[in-house]
N, C-alpha and C positions, 0 to 999 in steps of 0.2 A: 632487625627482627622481621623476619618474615610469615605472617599470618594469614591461613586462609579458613573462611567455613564457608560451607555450602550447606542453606535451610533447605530443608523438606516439610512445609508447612501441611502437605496433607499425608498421612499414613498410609492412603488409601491406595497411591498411585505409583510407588515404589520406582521411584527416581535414583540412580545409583549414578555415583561416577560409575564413569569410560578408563579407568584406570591407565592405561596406551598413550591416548591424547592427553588425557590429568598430566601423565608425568611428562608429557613432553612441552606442554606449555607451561606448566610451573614445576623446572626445573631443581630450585632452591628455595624450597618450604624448612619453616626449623617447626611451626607448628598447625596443624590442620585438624578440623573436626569434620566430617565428610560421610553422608549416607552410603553404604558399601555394601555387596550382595555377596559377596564370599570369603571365604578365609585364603583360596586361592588369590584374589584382589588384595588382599591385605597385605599377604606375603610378595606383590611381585610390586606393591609400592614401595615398599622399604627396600626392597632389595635399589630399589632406582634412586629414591630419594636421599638413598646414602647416609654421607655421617653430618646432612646436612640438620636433616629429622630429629627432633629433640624430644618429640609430645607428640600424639594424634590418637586422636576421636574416631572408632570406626563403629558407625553409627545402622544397626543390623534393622531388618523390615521386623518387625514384629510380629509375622503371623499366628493366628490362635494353631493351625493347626500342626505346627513345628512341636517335638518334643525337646523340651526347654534345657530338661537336665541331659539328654543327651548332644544339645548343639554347643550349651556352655563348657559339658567335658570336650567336645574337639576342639573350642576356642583355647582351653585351658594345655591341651596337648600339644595345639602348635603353637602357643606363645612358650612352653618348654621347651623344644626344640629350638626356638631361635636362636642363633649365634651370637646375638651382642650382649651385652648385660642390661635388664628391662626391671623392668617396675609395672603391675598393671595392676588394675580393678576391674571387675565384672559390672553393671549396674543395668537393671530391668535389656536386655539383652545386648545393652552396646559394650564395646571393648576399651577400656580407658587406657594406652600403653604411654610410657616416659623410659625413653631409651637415653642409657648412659653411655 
């Protein structure tokens, strides 16, 4: 089993995977929890991490001045579009997904 997280212990300074170098130095992740700045970054880690990717945490900056219910409906639009068969949860604005 292959696990990785990466903390963000301050809110403030909006630390994001590199999603590029992410995939290329950890090739074969089955589960990650990871602070992440777009839903473009979402979609081009899965497309890499394959069918190695079981679970991952994509863990959103919290800004006050984001409109909430319109950032959760485009999270909600492109985890419908995805191709594999998924499982997800919304939670205070991070992306819970378990792909089967």
């Amino acid at each position: 089993m292959y696990t990785l997280t990466i903390l963000q212990f301050d809110d403030q300074t909006n630390n994001f995977v590199h999603v590029e170098p992410f995939c290329t130095m950890f090739s074969r992740i089955e589960h990650a929890d990871l602070p992440i700045d777009t839903i473009e970054s979402c979609q081009y880690l899965i497309e890499r991490l394959g069918s190695d990717l079981i679970s991952i945490i994509f863990r959103f900056s919290n800004d006050a001045d984001e409109d909430d219910d319109e950032e959760e409906n485009e999270k909600i639009r492109w985890i419908e579009s995805l191709r594999v068969k998924q499982q997800y949860r919304l939670c205070d604005g991070d992306l819970y997904l378990w792909l089967h």
